[in-house]
C-alpha positions as a Markdown table, in Angstrom:
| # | Residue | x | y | z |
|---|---|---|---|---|
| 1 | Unk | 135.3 | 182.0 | 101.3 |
| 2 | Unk | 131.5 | 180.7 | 100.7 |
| 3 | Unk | 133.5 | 178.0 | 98.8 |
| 4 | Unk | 135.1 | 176.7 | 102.5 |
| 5 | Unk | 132.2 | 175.3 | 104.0 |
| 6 | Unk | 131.1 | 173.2 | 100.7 |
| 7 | Unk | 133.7 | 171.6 | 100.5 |
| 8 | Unk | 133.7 | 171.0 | 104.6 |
| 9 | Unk | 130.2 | 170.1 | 104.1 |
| 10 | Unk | 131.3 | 167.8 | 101.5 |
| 11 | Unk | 134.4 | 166.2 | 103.3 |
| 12 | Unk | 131.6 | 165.4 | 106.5 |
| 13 | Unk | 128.9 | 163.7 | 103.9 |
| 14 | Unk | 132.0 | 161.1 | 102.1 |
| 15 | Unk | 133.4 | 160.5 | 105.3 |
| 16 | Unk | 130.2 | 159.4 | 106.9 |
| 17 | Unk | 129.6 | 157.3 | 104.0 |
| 18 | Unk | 132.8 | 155.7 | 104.6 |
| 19 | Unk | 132.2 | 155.5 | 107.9 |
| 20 | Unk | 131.1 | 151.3 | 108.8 |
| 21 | Unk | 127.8 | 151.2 | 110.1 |
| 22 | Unk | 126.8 | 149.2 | 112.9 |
| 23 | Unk | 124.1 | 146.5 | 111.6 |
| 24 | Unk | 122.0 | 144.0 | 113.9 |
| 25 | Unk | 122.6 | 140.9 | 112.9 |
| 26 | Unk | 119.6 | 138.5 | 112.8 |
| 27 | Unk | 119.9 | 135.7 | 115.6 |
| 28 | Unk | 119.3 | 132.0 | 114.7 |
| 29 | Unk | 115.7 | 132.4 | 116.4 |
| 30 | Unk | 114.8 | 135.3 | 114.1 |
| 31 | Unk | 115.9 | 133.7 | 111.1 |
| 32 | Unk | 114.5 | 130.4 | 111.5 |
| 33 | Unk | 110.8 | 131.9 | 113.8 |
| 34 | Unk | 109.1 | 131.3 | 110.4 |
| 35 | Unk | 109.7 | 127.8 | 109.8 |
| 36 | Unk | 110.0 | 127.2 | 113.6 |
| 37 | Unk | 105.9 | 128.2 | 113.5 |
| 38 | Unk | 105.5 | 126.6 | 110.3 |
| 39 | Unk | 106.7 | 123.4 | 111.5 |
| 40 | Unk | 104.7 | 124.1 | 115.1 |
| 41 | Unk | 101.7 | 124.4 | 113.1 |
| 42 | Unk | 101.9 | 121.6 | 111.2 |
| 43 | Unk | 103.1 | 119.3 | 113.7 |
| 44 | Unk | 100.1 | 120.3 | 115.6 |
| 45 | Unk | 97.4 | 120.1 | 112.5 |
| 46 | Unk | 99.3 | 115.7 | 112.4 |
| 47 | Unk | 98.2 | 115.6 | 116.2 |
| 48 | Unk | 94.9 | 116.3 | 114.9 |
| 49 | Unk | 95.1 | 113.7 | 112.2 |
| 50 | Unk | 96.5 | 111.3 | 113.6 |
| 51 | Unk | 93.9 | 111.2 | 116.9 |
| 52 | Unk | 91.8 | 108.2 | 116.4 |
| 53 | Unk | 88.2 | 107.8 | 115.2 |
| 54 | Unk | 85.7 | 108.0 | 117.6 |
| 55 | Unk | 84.7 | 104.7 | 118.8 |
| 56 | Unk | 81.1 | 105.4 | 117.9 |
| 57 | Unk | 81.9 | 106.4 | 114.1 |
| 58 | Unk | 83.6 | 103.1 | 113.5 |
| 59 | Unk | 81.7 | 101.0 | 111.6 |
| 60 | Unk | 82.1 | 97.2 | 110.8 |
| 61 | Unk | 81.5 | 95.9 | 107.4 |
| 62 | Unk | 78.6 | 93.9 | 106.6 |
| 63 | Unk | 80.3 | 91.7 | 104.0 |
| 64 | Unk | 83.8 | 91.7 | 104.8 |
| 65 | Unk | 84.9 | 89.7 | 108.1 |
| 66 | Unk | 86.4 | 91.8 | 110.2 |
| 67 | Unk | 86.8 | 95.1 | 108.7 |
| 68 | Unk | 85.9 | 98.4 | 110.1 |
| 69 | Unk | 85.8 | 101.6 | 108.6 |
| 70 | Unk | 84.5 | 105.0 | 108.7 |
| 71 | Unk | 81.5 | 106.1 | 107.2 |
| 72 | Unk | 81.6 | 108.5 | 103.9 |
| 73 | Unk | 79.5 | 111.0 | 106.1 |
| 74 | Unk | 82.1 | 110.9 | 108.8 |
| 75 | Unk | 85.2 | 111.7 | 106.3 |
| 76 | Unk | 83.4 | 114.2 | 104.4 |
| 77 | Unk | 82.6 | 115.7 | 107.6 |
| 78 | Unk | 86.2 | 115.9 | 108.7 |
| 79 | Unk | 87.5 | 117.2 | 105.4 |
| 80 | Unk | 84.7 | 120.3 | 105.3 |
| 81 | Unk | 86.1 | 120.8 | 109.3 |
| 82 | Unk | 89.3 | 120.5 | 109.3 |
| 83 | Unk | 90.0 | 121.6 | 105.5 |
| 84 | Unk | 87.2 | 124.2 | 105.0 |
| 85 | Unk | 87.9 | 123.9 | 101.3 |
| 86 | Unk | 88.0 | 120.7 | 99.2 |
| 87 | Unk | 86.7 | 119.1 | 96.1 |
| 88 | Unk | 86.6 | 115.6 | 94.8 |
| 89 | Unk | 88.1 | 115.1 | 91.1 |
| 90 | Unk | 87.2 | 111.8 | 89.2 |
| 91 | Unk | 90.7 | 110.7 | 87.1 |
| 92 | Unk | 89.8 | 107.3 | 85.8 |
| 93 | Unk | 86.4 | 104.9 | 85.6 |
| 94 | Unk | 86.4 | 101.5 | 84.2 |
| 95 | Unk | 85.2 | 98.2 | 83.8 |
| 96 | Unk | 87.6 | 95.3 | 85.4 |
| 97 | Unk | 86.1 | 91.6 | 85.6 |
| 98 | Unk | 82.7 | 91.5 | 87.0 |
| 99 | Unk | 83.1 | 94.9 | 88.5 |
| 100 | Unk | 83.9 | 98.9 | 88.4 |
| 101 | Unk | 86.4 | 100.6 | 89.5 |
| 102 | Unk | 86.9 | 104.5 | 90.2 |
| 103 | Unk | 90.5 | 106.8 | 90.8 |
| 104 | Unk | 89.9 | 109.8 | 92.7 |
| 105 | Unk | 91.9 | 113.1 | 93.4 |
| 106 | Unk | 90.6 | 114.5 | 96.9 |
| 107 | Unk | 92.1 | 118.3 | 96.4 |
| 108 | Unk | 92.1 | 119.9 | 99.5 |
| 109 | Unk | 93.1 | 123.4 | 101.4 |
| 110 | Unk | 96.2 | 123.0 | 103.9 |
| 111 | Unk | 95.1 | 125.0 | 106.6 |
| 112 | Unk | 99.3 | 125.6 | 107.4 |
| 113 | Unk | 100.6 | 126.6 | 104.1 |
| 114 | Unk | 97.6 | 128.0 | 102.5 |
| 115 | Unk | 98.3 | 125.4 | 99.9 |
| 116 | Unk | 96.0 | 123.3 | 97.5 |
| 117 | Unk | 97.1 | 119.9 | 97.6 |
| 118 | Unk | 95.9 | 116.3 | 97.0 |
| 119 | Unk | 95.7 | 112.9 | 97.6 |
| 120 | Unk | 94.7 | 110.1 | 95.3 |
| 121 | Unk | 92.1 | 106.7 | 95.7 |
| 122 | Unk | 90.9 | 104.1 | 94.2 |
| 123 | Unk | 87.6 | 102.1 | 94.6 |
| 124 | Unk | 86.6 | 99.4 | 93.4 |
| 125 | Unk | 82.5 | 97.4 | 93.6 |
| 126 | Unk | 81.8 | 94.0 | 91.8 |
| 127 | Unk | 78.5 | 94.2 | 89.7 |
| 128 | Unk | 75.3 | 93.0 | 91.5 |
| 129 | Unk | 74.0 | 89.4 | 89.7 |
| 130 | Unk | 71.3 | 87.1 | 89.8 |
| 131 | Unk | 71.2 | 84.9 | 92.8 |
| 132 | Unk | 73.0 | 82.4 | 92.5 |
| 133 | Unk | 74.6 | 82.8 | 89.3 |
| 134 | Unk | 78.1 | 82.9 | 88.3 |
| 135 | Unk | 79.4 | 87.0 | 88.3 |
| 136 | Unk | 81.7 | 85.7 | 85.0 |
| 137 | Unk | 78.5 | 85.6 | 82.8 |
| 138 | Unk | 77.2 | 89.1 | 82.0 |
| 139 | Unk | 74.2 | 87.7 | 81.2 |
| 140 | Unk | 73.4 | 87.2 | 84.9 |
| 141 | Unk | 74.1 | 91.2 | 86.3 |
| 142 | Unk | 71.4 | 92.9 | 88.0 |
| 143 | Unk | 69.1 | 96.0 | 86.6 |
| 144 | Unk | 70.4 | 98.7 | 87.7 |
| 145 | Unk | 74.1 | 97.4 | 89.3 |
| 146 | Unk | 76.0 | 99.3 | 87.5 |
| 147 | Unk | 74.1 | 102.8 | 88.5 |
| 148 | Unk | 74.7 | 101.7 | 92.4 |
| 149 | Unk | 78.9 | 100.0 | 91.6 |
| 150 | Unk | 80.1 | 103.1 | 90.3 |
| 151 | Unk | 79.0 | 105.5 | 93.2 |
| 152 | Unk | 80.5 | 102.8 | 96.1 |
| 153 | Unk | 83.5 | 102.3 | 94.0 |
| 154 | Unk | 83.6 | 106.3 | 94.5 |
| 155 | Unk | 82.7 | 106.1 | 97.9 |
| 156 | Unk | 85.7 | 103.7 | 98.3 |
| 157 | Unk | 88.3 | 105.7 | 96.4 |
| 158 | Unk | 87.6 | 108.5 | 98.2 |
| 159 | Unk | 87.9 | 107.2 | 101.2 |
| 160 | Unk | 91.1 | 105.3 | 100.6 |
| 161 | Unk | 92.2 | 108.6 | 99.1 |
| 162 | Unk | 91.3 | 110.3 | 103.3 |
| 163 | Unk | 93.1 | 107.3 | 104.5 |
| 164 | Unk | 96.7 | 109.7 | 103.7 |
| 165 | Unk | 95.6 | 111.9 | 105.9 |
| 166 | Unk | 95.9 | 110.1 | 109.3 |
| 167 | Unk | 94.1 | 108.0 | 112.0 |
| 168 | Unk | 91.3 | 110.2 | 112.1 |
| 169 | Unk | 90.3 | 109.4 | 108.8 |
| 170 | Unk | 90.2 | 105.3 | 109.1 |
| 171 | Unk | 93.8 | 104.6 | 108.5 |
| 172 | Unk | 94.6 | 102.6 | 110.5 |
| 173 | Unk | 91.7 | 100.6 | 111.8 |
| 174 | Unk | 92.6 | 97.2 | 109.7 |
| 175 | Unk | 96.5 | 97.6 | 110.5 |
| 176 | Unk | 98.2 | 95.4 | 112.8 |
| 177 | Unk | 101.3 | 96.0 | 114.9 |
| 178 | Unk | 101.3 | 99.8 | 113.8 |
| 179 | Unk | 103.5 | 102.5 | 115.3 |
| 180 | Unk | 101.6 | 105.1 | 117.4 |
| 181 | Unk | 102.2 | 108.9 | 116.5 |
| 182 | Unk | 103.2 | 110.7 | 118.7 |
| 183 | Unk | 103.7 | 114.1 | 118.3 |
| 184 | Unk | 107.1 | 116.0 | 118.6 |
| 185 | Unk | 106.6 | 117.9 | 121.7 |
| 186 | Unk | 109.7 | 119.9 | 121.7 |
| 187 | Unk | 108.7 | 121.3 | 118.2 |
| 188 | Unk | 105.1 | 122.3 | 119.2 |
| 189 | Unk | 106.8 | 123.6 | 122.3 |
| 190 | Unk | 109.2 | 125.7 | 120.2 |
| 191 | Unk | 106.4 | 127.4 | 118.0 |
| 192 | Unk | 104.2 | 128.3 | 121.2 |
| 193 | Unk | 107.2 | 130.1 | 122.3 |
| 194 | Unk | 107.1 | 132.4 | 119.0 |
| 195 | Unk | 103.8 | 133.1 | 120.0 |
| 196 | Unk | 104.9 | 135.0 | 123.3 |
């Protein structure tokens, strides 16, 4: 008889094994919330970006007709700010005609993702020469030009490299009949609703 309720006991375990059970299915909110916030937030981060300059950080060239830009204190400023976390990698130097020019990898910390990334620049300075003189002879180049070409050309290339990142950043100051961003509302709106 103390075999009886084993076997009962037994009989109850399999069939409650067998027995279906009753799973919640994810809806399509819960499976896509994640990339619903990760598109919220980086929707929100190209608002930022793409917000123009302030009018009082614009700057116009002083050899170029008509072109403004951003100072290199500006976009640094904005990359420690809105990055936290970047650095400035040098790929390529060289000579080219009567000037220098520098390639740049700005590396940088997407504040969505968590990510490194990059972008890429390149700057280019001609060589200081004697007034007057033709740039073609070398004969005719400044002391000292190519200690104060190289760091412009970097200046350059790492501003053209900032130039990816949005308005912000100088990108479209020298542009003409550009399309405005505008931001994608109903995806922002979507993520703040996650939130709640």
């Amino acid at each position: 008889m103390s075999e009886t309720p084993n076997i009962k006991k037994l009989q109850e375990e399999v069939n409650a094994l067998q027995k279906p059970k009753t799973l919640k299915l994810p809806t399509i909110s819960d499976l896509f919330s994640e990339q619903i916030q990760l598109a919220g937030k980086s929707e929100a981060l190209n608002n930022i970006l793409n917000t123009p300059p302030p009018d009082k950080w614009i700057k116009k060239h002083p050899f170029i007709k008509d072109y403004l830009y951003v100072p290199i204190d500006k976009v640094e400023y904005l990359l420690r700010r809105i990055f936290k976390k970047y650095s400035i990698e040098i790929t390529g130097q060289g000579t080219a005609f009567n000037g220098v020019w520098v390639t740049v990898r700005v590396h940088y910390h997407n504040p969505v993702t968590g990510d490194m990334q990059f972008h890429d620049g390149i700057g280019a300075c001609q060589l200081q020469t004697a007034k007057g003189t033709s740039p073609a002879d070398l004969a005719n180049i400044n002391n000292g030009a190519l200690s104060m070409a190289f760091p412009i050309a970097k200046t350059v290339a790492i501003k053209d490299a900032c130039d990816h990142f949005g308005n912000i950043f100088g990108c479209n100051l020298n542009r003409k009949d550009t399309l405005p961003f505008t931001p994608d509302t109903e995806l922002i709106d979507r993520y703040e609703k996650t939130l709640n």
